[in-house]
Rosetta silent file (secondary structure, phi, psi, omega in degrees, C-alpha in Angstrom):
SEQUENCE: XXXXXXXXXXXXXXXXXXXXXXXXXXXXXXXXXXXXXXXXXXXXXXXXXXXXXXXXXXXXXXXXXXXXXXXXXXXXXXXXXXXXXXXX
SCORE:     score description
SCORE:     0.000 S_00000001
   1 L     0.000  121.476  167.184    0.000    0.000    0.000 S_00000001
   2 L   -54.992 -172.549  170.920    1.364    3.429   -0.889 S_00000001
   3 L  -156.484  146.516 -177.783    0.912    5.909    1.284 S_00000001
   4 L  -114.792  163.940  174.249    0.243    9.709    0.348 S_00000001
   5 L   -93.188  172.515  166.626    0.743   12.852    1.417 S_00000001
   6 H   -16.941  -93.497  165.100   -1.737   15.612    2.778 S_00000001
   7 H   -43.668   -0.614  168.271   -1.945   17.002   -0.240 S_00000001
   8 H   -85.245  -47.392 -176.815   -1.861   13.780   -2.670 S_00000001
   9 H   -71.309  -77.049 -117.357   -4.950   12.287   -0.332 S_00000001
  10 H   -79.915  -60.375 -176.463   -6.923   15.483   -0.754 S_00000001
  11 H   -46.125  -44.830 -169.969   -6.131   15.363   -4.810 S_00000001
  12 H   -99.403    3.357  159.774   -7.028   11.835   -5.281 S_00000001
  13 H   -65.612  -46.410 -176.555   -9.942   12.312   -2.864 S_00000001
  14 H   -76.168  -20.831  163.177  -11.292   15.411   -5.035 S_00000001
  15 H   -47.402  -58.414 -159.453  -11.136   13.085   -7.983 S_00000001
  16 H   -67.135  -33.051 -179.393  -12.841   10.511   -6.961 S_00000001
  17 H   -79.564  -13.468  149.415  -15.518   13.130   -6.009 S_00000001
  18 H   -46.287  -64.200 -161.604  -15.496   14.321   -9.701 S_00000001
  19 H   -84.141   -4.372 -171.342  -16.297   11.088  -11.137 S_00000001
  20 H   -87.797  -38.953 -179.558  -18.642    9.954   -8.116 S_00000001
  21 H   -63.606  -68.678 -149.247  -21.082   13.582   -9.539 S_00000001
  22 H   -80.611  -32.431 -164.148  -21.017   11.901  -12.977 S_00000001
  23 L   -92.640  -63.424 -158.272  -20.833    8.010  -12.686 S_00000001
  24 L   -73.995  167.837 -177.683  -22.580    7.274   -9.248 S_00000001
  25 L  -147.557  120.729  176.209  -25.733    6.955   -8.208 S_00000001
  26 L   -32.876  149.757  136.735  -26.969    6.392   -4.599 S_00000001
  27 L  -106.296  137.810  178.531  -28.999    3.255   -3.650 S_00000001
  28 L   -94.094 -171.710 -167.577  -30.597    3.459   -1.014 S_00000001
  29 L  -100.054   84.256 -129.999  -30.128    1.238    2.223 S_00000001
  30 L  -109.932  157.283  171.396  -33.263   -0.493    3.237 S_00000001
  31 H   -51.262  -38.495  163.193  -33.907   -2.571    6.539 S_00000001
  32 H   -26.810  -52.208  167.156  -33.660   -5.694    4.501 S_00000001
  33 H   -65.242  -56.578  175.497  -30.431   -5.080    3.586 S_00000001
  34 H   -35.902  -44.506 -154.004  -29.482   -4.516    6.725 S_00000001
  35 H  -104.558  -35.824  173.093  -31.074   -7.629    8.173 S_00000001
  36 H   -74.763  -24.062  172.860  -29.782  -10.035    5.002 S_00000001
  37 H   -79.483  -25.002  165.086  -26.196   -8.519    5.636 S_00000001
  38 H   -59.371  -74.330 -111.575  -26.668   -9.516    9.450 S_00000001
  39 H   -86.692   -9.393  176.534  -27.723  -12.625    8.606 S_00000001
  40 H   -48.425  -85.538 -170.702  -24.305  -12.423    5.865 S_00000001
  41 H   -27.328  -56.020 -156.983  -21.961  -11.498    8.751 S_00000001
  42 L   -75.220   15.157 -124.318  -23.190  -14.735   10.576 S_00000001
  43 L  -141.427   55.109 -166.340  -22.621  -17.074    7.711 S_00000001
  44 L   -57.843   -7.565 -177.325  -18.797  -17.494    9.137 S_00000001
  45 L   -66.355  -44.952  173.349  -17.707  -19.302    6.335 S_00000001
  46 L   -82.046   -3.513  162.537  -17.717  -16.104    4.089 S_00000001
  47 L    64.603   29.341 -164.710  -15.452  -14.379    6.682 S_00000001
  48 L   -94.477  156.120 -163.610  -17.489  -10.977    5.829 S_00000001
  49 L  -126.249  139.579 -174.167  -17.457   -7.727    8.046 S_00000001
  50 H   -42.863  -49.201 -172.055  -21.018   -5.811    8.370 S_00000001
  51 H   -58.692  -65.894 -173.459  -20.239   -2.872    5.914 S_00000001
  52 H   -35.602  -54.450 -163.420  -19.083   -5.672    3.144 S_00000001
  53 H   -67.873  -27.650 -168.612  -21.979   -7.567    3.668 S_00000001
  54 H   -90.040  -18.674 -177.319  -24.754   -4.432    3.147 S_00000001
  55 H   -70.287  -47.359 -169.766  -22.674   -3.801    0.241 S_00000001
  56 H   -63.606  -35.629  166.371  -23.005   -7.483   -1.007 S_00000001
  57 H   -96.465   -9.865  123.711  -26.991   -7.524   -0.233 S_00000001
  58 H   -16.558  -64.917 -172.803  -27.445   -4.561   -1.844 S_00000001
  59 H   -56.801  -53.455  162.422  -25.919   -6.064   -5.133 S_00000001
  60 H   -24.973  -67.983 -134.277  -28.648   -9.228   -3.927 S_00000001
  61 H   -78.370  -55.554 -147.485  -31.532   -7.317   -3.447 S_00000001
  62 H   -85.362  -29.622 -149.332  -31.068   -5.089   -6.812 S_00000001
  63 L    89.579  107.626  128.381  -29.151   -7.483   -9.712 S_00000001
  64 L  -112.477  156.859  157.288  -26.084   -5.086   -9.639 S_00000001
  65 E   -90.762  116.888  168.808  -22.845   -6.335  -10.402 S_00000001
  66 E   -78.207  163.943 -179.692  -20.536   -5.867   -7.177 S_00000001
  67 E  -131.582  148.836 -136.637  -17.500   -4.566   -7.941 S_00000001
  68 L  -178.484   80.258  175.153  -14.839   -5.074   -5.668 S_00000001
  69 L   -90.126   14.909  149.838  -10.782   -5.215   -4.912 S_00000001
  70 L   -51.090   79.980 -174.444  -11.481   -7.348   -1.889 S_00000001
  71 H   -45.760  -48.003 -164.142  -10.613  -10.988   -2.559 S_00000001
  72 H   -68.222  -15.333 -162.405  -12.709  -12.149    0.418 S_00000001
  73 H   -88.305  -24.798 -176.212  -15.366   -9.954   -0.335 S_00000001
  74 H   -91.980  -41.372 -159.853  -15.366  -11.432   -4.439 S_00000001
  75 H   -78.323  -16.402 -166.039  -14.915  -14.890   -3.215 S_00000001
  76 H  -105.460    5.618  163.901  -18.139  -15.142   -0.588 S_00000001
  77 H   -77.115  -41.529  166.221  -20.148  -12.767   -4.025 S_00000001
  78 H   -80.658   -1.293  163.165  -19.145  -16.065   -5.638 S_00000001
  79 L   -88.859    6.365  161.317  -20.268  -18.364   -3.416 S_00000001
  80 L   -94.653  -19.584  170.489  -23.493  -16.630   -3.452 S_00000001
  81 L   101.656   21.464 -160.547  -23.950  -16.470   -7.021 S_00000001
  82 L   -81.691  154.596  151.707  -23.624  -12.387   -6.969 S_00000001
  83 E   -60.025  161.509  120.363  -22.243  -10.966  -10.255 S_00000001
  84 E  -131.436  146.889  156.606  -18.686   -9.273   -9.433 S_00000001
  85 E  -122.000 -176.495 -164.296  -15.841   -8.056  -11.094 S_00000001
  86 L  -142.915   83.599  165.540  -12.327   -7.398   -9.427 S_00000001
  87 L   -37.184  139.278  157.885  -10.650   -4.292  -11.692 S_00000001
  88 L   -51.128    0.000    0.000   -7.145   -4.576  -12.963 S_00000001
């Protein structure tokens, strides 16, 4: 992991907030999710952490393709049958 300076983290922070106005688009977070990403988290086999998991039953809930540079986080979308890809 690099590590940046003050000013490098700010830079690639305001990027990201460029292309986040243009690309992204909220979803929102529903109790569901919330309650199928608990039920993720317990499901110790996929080794998943709460935030990962509302991400991952999001992608569930909607059809989305997760997206991901998290191996553990790609490998328990495939053993759920989520779409993911893992950028170069």
């Amino acid at each position: 992991m690099a590590l940046l300076t003050l000013e490098g983290a700010q830079a690639k922070l305001a990027d990201f907030e460029r292309w986040s106005d243009i690309v992204a688009r909220p979803l929102p977070i529903l109790t569901t999710d919330i309650a199928a990403a608990t039920a993720l988290v317990r499901r110790f086999e996929l080794k998943l952490r709460l935030p990962d998991a509302t991400h991952l039953a999001v992608c569930q809930r909607r059809g989305l393709t997760l997206a991901t540079l998290d191996d553990q986080l790609a490998n328990a979308a495939r053993a759920l049958g989520v779409a993911h890809i893992v950028p170069a």
